[in-house]
N, C-alpha and C positions, 0 to 999 in steps of 0.2 A: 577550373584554373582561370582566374579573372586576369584582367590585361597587368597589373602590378606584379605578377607574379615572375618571376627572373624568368629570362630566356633562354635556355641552353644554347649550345651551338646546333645548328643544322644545316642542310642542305635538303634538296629537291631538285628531281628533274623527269620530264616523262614529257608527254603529249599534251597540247592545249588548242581548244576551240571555242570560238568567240563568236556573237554575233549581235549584231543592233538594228537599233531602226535606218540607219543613216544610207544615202545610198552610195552604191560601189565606187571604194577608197576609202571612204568613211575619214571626213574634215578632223573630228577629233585626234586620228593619229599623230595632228599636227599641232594641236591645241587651238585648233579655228573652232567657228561656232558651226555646232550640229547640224545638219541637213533641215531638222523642222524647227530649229530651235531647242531643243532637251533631246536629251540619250536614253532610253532604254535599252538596257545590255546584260549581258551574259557570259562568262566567261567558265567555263568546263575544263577541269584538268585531272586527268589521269596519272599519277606518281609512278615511274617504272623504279623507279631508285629515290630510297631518299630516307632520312635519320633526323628526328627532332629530338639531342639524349640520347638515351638509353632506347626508346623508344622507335620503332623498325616502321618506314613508310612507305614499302613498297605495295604498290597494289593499291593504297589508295584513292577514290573518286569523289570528289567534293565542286559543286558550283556555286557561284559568288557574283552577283548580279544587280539589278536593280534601274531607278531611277532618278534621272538627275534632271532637273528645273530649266537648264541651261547648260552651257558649256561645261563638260567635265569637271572640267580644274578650278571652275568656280566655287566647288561645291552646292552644298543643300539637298545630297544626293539621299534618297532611303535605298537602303539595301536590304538582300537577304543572303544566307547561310544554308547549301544544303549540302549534308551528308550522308554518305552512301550507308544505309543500317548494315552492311556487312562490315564496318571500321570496329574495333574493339573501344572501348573504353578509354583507352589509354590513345589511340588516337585521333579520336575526336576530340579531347581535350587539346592536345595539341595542334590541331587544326583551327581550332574555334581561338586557343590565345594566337596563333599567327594573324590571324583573321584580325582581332584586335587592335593589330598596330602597338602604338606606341615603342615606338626603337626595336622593334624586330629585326625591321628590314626588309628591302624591296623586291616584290611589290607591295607587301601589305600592309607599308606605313601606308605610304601615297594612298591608298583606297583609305582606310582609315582617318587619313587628315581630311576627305573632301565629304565625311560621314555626316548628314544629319540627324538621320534615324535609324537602328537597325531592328528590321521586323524580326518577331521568334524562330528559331533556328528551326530548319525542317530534316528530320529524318526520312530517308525513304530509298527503296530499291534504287539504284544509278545502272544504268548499262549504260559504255562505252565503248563504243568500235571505232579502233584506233588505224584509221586509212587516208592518212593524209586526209588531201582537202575534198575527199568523202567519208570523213569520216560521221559518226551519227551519236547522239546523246540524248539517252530517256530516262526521265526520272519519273518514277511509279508510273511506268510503262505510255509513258505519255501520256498520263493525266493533269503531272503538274505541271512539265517540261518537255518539250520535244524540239533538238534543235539536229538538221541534216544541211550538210552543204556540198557545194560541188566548185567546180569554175565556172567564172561567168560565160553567160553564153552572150557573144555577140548578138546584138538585138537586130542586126542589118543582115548577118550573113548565118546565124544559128549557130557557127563553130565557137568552140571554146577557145576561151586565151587565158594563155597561161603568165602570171603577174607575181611578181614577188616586190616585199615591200624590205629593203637591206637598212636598217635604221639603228645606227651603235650606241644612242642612246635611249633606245627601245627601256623599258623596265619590264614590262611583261613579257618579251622576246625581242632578239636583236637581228630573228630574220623570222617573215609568216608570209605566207601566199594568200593573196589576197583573194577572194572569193565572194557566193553570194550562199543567203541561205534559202535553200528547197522548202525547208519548215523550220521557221522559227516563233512558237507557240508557244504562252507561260499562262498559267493559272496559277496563283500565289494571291489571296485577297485583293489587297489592290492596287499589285505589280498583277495583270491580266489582262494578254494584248498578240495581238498575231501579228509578227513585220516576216511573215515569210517574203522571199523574193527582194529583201533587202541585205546590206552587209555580213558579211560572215569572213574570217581568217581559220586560218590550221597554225599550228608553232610550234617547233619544239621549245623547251625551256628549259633553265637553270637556275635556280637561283640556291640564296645561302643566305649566313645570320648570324647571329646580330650584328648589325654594321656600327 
């Protein structure tokens, strides 16, 4: 299903976890420049519910990721595509055109308008443990991906704190607890880079289509 192809109506909502290089609060939430200068990031979502058509999305696992040169919203970002080999046919397709952009609907215009390459789509086992802001994501059992997080731990006194980020013009969520990641590890050609101990969020989500 290539990006010209009509968009049904849809919706989506489950579980989402994120995480980058940036450190704790992660500047891009607010469209400031990156902690090093460029983003490498990750975004993991688990579908509890959700309908693209005819086409049934619950249960679904797909991550969507990559990297960007500079400030997010600048674009000239390369990204990549994975989905879970237990999706059927029918919903990888419809995964892979939301991914797309063009008039879907958010979020996957906005990632799509700041695209400037996207690497070959990857299939592979996803496991997703959905525990809040411990929760944990492996794809081909973390060989390709391994992303775990928690609360940050105060570096003065070792307790945790607990941060929420209330944001209503959020697109990828309009409320996430901020957090750090324990392992944030990717192997993908030449998205392959370890920022364990740096940013990480949990979220639920909603979203819907075409706008």
């Amino acid at each position: 299903m290539g990006t010209s192809a009509p968009v049904p109506e849809w919706f989506m909502r489950g579980h989402l976890v994120g995480v980058c290089n940036c450190a704790w609060g992660c500047p891009c939430n607010f469209d400031a420049v990156p902690t090093d200068g460029f983003c490498d990031g990750f975004y993991a979502r688990l579908v509890t519910e959700g309908r693209f058509g005819d086409v049934a999305l619950d249960g679904v696992k797909f991550v969507a990721g990559g990297h960007s040169p500079g400030p997010v919203h600048e674009g000239g970002s390369i990204d990549v595509l994975i989905l879970d080999e237990a999706m059927s046919s029918e919903q990888r397709a419809a995964i892979e055109r939301l991914h797309g952009g063009g008039g879907v609907g958010e979020p996957f215009d906005i990632f799509a308008s700041i695209r400037a390459r996207l690497l070959p789509l990857v299939v592979a086992p996803i496991e997703f443990e959905a525990a809040g802001i411990r929760s944990r994501v492996l794809v081909a059992d973390g060989d390709i991906l391994e992303m775990s997080i928690s609360r940050i731990a105060n570096p003065v006194t070792g307790v945790e704190e607990e941060i929420y980020l209330d944001k209503p013009t959020g697109f990828t969520s309009l409320r996430s607890e901020m957090g750090m990641a324990r392992t944030h590890t990717v192997r993908i050609d030449e998205l392959s880079w370890d920022h364990s101990g740096r940013y990480a969020e949990y979220a639920e989500f909603d979203y819907s289509g075409p706008l």
